[in-house]
N, C-alpha and C positions, 0 to 999 in steps of 0.2 A: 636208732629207735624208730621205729615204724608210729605213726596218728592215723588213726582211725575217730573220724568227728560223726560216725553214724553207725549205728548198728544194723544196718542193712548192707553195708557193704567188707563186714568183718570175715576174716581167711579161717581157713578150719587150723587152729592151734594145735602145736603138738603138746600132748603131755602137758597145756596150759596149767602153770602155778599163779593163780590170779589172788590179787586181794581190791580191797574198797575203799576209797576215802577222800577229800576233797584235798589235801595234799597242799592245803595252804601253808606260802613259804618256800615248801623243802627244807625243810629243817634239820637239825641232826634225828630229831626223834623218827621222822621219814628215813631219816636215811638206814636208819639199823634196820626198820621195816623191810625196806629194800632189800638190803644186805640177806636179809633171811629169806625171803623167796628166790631172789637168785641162787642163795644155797640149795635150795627144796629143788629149783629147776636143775639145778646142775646133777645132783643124786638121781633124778628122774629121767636124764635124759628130757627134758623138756624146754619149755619156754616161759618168762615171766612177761605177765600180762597185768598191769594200771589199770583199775576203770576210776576215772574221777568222773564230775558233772559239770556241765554248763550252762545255763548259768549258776552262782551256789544254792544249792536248793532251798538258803533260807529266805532267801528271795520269793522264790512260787509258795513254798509254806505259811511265810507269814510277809506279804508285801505290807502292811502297815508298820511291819517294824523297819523304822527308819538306818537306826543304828550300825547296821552293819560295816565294815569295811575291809577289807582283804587288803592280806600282806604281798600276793604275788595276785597279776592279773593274768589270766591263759596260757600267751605267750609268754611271759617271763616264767610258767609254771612249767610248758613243753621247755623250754631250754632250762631250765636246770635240770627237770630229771632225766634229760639227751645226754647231761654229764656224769648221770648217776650208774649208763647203759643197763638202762632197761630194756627188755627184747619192743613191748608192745605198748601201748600207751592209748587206750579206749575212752574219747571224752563222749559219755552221753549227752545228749538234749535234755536238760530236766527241765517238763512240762506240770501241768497241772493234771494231764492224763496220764503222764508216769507216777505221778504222787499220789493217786488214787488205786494203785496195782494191790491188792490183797497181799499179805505176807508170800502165800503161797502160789499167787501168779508169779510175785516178783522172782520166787528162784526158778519155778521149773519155766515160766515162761520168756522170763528176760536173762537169767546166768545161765540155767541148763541150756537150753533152747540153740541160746547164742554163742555161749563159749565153751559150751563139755570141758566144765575143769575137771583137771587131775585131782588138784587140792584147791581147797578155797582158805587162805588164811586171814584169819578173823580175831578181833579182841572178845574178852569175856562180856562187855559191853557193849557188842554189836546190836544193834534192831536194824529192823527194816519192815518196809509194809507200809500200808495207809493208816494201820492205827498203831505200828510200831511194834507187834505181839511177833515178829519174827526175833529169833534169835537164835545166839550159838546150839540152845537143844532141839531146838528144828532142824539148824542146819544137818546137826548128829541124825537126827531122825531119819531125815533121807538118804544117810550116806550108801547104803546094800542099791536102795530102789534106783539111785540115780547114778552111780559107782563113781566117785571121788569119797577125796578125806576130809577130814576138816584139822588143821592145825592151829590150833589157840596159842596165839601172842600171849607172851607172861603179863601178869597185870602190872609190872612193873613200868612195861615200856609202852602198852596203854596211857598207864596216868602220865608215863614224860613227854607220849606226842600230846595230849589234850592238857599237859600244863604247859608243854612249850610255846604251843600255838596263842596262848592266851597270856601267858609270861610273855613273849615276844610284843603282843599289842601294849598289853600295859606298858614294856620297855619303852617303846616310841613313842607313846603318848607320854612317859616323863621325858623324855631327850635322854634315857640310858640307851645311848647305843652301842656302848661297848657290850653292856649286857646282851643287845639283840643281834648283835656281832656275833657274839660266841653262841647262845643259844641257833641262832640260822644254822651256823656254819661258813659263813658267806654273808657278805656287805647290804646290810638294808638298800636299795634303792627306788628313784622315781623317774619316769619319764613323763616327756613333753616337749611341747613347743613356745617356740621363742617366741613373746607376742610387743605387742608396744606397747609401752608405756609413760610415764609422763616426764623422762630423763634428768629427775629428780636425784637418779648416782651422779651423772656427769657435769649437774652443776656442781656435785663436792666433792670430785676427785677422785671418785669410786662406781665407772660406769658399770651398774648391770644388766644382766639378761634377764627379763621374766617369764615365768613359766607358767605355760598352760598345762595343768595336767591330763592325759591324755581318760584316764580312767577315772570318773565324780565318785566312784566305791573305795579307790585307794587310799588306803590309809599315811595320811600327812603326820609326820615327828611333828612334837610340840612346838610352839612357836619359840623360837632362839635366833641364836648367830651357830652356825656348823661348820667344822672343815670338809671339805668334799673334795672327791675325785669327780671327773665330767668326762663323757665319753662322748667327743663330738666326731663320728664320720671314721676315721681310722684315729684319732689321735685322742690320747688319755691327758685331761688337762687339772692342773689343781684351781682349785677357789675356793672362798666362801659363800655359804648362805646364809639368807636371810628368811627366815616363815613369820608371818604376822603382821602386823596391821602398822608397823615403820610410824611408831606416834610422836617422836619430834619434828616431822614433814609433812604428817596426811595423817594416819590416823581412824581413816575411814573403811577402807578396805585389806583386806587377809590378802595377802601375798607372798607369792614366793619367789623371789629374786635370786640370783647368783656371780658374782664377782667372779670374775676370772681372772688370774694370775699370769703377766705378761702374755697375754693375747689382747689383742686389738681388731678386729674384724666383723661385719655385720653380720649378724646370727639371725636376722629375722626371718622366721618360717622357719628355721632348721630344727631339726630333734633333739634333744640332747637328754641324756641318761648319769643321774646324780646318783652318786654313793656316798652315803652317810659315814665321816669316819668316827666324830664326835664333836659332840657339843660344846663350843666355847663359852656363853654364855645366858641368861633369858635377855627376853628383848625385853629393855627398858625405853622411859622418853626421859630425853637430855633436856637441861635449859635452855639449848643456844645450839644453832650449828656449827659452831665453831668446837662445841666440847663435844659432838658428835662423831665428826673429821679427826678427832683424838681420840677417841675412842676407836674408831675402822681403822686407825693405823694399828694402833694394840692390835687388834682384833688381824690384822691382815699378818704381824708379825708371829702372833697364836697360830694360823693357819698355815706359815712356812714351816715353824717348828714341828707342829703335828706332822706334818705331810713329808718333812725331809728323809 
C-alpha cells in the first residue's frame, strides 16, 4: 500500500475506485467497505484509493468540543488497512481552509482535480461542503460532466460502520471487550512509554510498568484489572492491567500500569503496545494491603487462565 500525506504530490491513478471516511478502527464494518471497492477495482481494471483525514475533522469543526477520542491513532490506522491491501491510501491535511470548500469546489476541485475517479463510492448519507448540502444527488449530477459513477453502499452496511464505530466506543468505555473484539475484527489496543513511578507494585510483590500514552485523544477502556498481551521490541509478553486511580495505595491519580508475567527487566523509556483481551474485574479499594496482595494473586491466576 502506497501513503500519500499530501495532495500535491499524488500519481495519476488508473481507473481509480476511490471512497471517503475517517476509518476509525478498521473495523469489520470497513472492511466489507473495502472488500467492495477492491471488487469495483478489480472489474475495472483499476486501482482502489482511501482518502481519510488528519487531523479528525471534528477537531477543526468544532475544537470546543472536548469529548472526542479515537479508536485507532494514524499509524495504527496506516498499518491495519496495509493488511486489508489496499492499492492507495490518501491522508488529507484537514485545515480550517479545507472546511470551508463549497459543496461544489470540494468535488471538482479537490476529488476531480486530484484523483479523476472512475467510480466514487458513497453511502446514502454522505455530505460534504462547508455547510454540508453536498451529497449522493450531486455526486449523480455530475456524473456525464465529470465522467465517473457513483456506486451507493446499501444502507445496510452504512448504519453497521456508523453503529460499529460508536458500538465499539461505548464497548470500552464499559470494559466489554470481547464485544469490541468482535465488532474491530482485531484486539483493541494502546501504546506508550514506560515512565516512573512511585514503586508502589514492588513493595507488594507485583512490580509494574507504567504507561504514558502516546496519543491524549486515545480512547482508554474503563477503569479495571484486564488480561493483556504486551508487545515489547520483538517479543509478545502476557500481563495484567491495571486503568484507574489504585485507591487502596494512592488514590489520587488515573493510571495505567501493567504487570508483566515472568519478565523481570527495566523498561524505562521503552514502548510497549497493550492488547486488551478482557476484563477481569472493576477497580475496587481494599481495607488493607494485605487483602490487596490477595486479591493480585486471583487476579494474576484470572490472567494465566485467560491468556493460556
Amino acid at each position: 500500500m502506497k501513503v500519500y500525506r499530501s495532495i500535491n504530490s499524488l500519481p495519476l491513478f488508473k481507473n481509480p475506485v476511490l471512497t471517503i471516511g475517517t476509518f476509525d478502527g478498521v473495523h469489520e464494518g470497513h472492511r466489507h467497505l473495502i472488500q467492495k471497492i477492491k471488487s469495483l477495482a478489480r472489474e475495472t481494471n483499476g486501482e482502489c484509493v482511501l482518502i481519510t483525514f488528519d487531523p479528525h475533522p471534528r477537531l477543526i469543526i468544532h475544537p470546543e468540543d472536548k469529548s472526542l477520542r479515537i479508536l485507532t491513532t494514524l499509524n495504527e490506522k496506516i498499518s491495519l488497512l496495509e493488511t486489508e491491501g489496499v492499492d492507495h491510501l490518501v491522508v488529507v491535511p484537514f485545515t480550517k481552509e479545507f472546511s470551508l470548500l463549497s459543496a461544489k469546489d470540494y468535488l471538482q476541485n479537490f476529488l476531480i482535480e486530484n484523483f479523476h475517479p472512475c467510480i466514487i463510492v458513497t453511502g446514502y448519507n454522505h455530505s460534504f461542503g462547508h455547510h454540508r448540502d453536498g451529497n449522493i444527488e450531486m455526486l449523480r449530477k455530475f456524473e456525464n460532466e465529470f465522467h465517473y459513477k457513483v456506486e451507493e453502499l446499501n444502507k445496510q452496511l452504512v448504519d453497521d460502520i456508523a453503529v460499529s464505530s460508536t458500538r465499539i466506543r461505548i464497548a470500552l468505555n464499559e470494559g466489554d471487550i470481547e464485544l469490541a473484539t468482535h465488532l474491530l475484527g482485531h484486539s483493541y489496543s494502546i501504546a506508550g512509554t514506560v515512565v516512573h513511578g512511585q514503586q508502589l507494585g514492588n513493595k507488594i510483590g507485583f512490580p509494574t510498568a507504567n504507561i504514558a500514552v502516546k496519543d491524549s485523544l486515545k480512547l482508554t477502556p474503563a477503569d479495571g484489572v484486564y488480561a493483556v498481551y504486551v508487545n515489547y521490541k520483538t517479543a509478545k509478553l502476557k500481563g495484567m492491567m491495571n486503568i484507574g486511580y489504585r485507591p487502596t495505595v494512592d488514590g489520587m491519580h488515573h493510571k495505567l500500569e501493567v504487570h508483566l508475567l515472568d519478565f523481570n527487566k527495566d523498561l524505562y523509556n521503552e514502548e510497549l503496545k497493550i492488547h486488551f483481551v478482557k476484563r477481569l474485574r472493576e477497580e475496587k479499594k481494599f481495607s488493607s494491603i494485605d487483602e490487596l496482595k490477595e486479591q493480585l494473586k486471583l487476579d494474576k491466576e484470572n490472567t494465566i487462565s485467560v491468556l493460556k
